[in-house]
N, C-alpha and C positions, 0 to 999 in steps of 0.2 A: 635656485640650488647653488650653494657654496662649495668649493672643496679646498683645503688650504692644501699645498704640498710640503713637507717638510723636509724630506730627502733629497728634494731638489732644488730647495733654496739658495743653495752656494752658488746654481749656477746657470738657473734659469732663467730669474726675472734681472738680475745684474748686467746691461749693456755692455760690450768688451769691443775693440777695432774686430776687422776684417776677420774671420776664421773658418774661412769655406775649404772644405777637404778635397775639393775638386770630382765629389760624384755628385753626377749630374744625372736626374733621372726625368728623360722625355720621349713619349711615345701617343701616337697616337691609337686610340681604339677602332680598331676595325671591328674590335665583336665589344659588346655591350656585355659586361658581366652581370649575372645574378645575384643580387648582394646578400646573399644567405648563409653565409659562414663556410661555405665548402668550395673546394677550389674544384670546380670540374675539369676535365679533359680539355684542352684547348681553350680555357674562360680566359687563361691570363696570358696566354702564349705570346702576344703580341704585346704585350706590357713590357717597360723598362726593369729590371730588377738588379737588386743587390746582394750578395750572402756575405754574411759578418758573422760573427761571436757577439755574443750578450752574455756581461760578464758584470756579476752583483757584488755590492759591498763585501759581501762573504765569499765573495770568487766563486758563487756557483755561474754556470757555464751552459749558455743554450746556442745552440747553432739557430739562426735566423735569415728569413728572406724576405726583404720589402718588393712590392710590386708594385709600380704607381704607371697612370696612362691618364687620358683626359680625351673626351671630344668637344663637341663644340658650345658643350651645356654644363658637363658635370668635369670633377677630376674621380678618379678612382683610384683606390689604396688598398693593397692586404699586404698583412705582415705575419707570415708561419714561424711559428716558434717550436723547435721538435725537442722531444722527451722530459717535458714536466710534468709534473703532476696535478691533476685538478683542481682549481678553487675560486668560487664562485667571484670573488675579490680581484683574480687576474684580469691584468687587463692591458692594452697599449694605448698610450699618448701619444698624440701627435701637436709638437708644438712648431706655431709656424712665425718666421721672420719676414712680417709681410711685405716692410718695406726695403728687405734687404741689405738691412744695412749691420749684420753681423749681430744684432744682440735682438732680445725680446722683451717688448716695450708696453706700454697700457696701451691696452684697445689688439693687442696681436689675437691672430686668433689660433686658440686648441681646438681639438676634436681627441674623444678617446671612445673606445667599444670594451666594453668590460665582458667577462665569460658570463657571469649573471646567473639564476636560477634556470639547473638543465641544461648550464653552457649554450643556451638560444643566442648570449648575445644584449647588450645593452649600450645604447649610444649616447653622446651627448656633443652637446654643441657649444665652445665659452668663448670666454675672452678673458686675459689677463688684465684684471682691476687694479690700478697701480696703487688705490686708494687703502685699500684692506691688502695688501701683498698677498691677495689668494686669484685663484682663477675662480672664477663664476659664469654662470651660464646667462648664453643669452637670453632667454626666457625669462627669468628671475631680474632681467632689467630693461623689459617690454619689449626686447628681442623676439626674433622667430626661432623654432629648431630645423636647422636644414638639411641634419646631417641623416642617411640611413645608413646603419652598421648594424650587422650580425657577427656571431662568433662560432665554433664547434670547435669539440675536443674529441680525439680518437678511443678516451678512455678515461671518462668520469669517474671510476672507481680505483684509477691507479696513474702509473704512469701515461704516458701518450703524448701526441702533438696536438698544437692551436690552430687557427686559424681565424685570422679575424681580418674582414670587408666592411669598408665603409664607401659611400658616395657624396658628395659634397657640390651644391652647386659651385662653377666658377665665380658666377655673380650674381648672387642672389637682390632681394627686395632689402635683408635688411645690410642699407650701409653704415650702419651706425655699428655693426659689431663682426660682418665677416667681412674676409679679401674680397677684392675686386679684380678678378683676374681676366685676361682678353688675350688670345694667339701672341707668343713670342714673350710673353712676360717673364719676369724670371723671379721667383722669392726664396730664401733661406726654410727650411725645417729642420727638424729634430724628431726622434722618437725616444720614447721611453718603456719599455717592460716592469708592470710592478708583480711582482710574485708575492702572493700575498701570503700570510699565515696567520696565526691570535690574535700575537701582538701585533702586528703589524703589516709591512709590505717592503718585499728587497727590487731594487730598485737597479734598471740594469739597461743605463743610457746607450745609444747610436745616433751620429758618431758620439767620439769622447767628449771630453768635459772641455766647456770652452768651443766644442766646433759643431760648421752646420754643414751637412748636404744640401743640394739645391734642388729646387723642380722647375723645370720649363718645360713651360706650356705649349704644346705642339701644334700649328696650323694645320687643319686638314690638307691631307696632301692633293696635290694635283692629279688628276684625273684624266689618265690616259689612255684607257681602257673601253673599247666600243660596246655597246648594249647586247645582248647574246639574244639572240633572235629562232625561234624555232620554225621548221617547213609550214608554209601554210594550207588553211585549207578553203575549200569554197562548197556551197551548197546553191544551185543543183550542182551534181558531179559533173566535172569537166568533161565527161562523155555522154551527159545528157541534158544539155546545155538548149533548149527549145528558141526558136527566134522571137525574138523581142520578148526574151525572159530574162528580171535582172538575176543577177549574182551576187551574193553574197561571201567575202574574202575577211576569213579571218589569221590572225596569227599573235604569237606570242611577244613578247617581248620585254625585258628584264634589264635593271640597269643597278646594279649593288652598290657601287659607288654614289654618285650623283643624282640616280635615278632619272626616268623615261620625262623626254622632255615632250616630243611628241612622233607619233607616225603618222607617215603617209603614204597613199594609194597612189602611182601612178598608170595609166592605164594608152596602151597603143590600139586600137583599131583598121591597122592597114601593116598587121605582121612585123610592128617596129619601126616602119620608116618613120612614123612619124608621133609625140604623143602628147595626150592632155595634160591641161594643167595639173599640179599636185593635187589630192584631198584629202584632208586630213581626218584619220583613222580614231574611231571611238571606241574608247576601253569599255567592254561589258564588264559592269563590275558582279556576275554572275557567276560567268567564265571566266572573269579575267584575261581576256582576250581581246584586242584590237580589231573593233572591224569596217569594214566600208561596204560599199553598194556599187555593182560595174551597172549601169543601166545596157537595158537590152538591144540587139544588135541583130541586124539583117541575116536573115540564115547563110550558113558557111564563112560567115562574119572570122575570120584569126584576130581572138583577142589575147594579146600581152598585156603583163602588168610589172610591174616591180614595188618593192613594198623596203621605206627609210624608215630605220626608228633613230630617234637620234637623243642623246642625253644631256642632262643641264650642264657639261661641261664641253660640249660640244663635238663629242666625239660621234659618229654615226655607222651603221653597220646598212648596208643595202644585202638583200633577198630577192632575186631575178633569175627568170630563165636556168638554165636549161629545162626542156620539159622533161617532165612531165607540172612539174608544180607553177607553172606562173605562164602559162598558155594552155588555152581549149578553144576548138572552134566551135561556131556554132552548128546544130545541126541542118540538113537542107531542107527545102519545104516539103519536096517528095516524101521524108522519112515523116513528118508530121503527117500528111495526108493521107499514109498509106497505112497511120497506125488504127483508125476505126475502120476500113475496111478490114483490116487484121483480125481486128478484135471480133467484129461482126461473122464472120465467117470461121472465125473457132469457135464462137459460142453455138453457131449453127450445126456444127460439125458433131460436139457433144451433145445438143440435144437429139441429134438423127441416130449418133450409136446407140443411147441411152435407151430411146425407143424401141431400138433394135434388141438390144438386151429383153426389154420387157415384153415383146410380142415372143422372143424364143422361150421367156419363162412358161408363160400361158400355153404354147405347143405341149 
């Protein structure tokens, strides 16, 4: 796939010195967007953004917002364009100055998401071909397509606003036609708005003519945050805890950041003076739950525990004591021994009224 531009020739593919306008856009994703053309609640919230005027050959005038953020796989991009009118032909450009060095060169790479049939949304992935002064797609020159881009319009059959998302790897497989981008980098872009119509398409650049915005690339940020840990629990219940019966201790544990490096089980058997080695706690991936095994313990046994979860960035949250949750003892032997004569002599008890019931029927 070819596409020549011709409205943008004066100022696209022609190299010029230095012309960064000094907006910098870099954030990193704490939420993953959904690249479906529609900005939800809180999708973009955490993204860097811009609002500018997009302003066409004819002076028509859309107010605009670019969103961009990145983690540590993809960058992400939407640009809302409010109050035009529909047309399958609209679309945004993104043209990028990979190697930052102010102009846009062969081999740089575009991306653009057109409105498309039903305003769904149509992407593509190129490079500018210094050969043919047109951009081409990767594909069409044994390229891959990396790009996923959706679009929506609040009003296909009149006026309304855009919206268009794309996703892009930082670094994908193919290097022969996209950036190669890694935490801290920094490259020039550009966007373009074409507003289409019959003849043609109006053409309504950010920034202006001759200049680039930049994007850098955010490091995931450092992680300072402990794991959040919920009360645990055990089975038998810490009040019916039989001697030399084990236990089973589970508990939750959650790491949004970095994620769960590992937990573990510590366990005292002489009411805390003194305790066992750690061991480490296995996630059911059922429950989703952490659990370990206390082995069983002398009746009236005080057994304590404490429970570390700790995360891949080193931070740890410990779960101990007070009781009721991380001490039971065990029960004495007496309560064991005394429970089938218990039993024996209630069973007895009911079959002696029962009988009684039935010889008074028979009277």
């Amino acid at each position: 796939m070819t596409i020549s531009l011709i409205l943008l020739s004066t100022w696209v593919f022609v190299p010029f010195g230095k012309a960064f306008t000094g907006d910098v856009l870099s954030a990193w994703a704490s939420t993953v967007p959904n690249i479906d053309g529609v900005t939800n609640p809180n999708e973009w919230n955490d993204a860097a953004k811009v609002t500018f005027t997009l302003v066409s050959q004819s002076l028509e005038s859309h107010s605009a917002t670019i969103y961009e953020k990145n983690d540590e796989t993809y960058i992400y991009l939407a640009v809302r364009v409010v109050g035009d009118d529909f047309n399958t032909g609209d679309g945004v450009f993104f043209y990028f100055d990979s190697d930052h060095d102010g102009g846009i060169e062969n081999g740089d790479d575009w991306l653009y998401v057109l409105a498309w049939t039903g305003g769904l949304g149509h992407a593509e992935d190129g490079y500018y071909n210094i050969s043919m002064s047109t951009l081409s797609s990767d594909e069409g020159d044994g390229g891959t397509k990396d790009i996923v881009g959706r679009a929506s319009h609040t009003n296909v059959s009149g006026i309304g606003d855009y919206t268009f998302e794309l996703r892009h790897p930082l670094n994908s497989s193919d290097d022969a036609h996209d950036f190669s981008l890694k935490p801290n980098d920094t490259i020039g872009f550009k966007i373009e708005f074409d507003d289409a119509y019959s003849g043609g398409a109006q053409s309504s650049p950010w920034p202006g003519l001759g200049q680039f915005a930049e994007v850098h690339i955010e490091a995931r940020p450092a992680d300072t945050t402990a794991p959040r840990m919920g009360l645990p629990s055990q089975n038998p219940p810490r009040e019916n805890v039989q001697p030399y019966q084990n236990v089973t201790i589970s508990a939750n544990a959650t790491d949004a950041e970095t994620g769960i490096k590992n937990v573990t089980l510590t366990c005292s058997f002489d009411n805390g003076t003194s305790w066992e080695s750690p061991q480490t706690m296995r996630l059911n991936f059922s429950t989703n739950l952490y659990e370990a095994t206390i082995p069983g313990q002398p009746a009236q046994t005080w057994v304590r525990f404490k429970i570390v979860a700790y995360d891949n960035a080193g931070n740890n949250t410990t779960i101990e004591g007070p009781e009721p949750y991380c001490v039971y003892q065990v029960l004495p032997e007496f309560a064991t021994i005394l429970i089938l004569p218990l039993f024996t002599t209630m069973t007895l008890l009911a079959m002696i009224l029962k009988r009684k019931k039935t010889n008074r029927q028979r009277l």
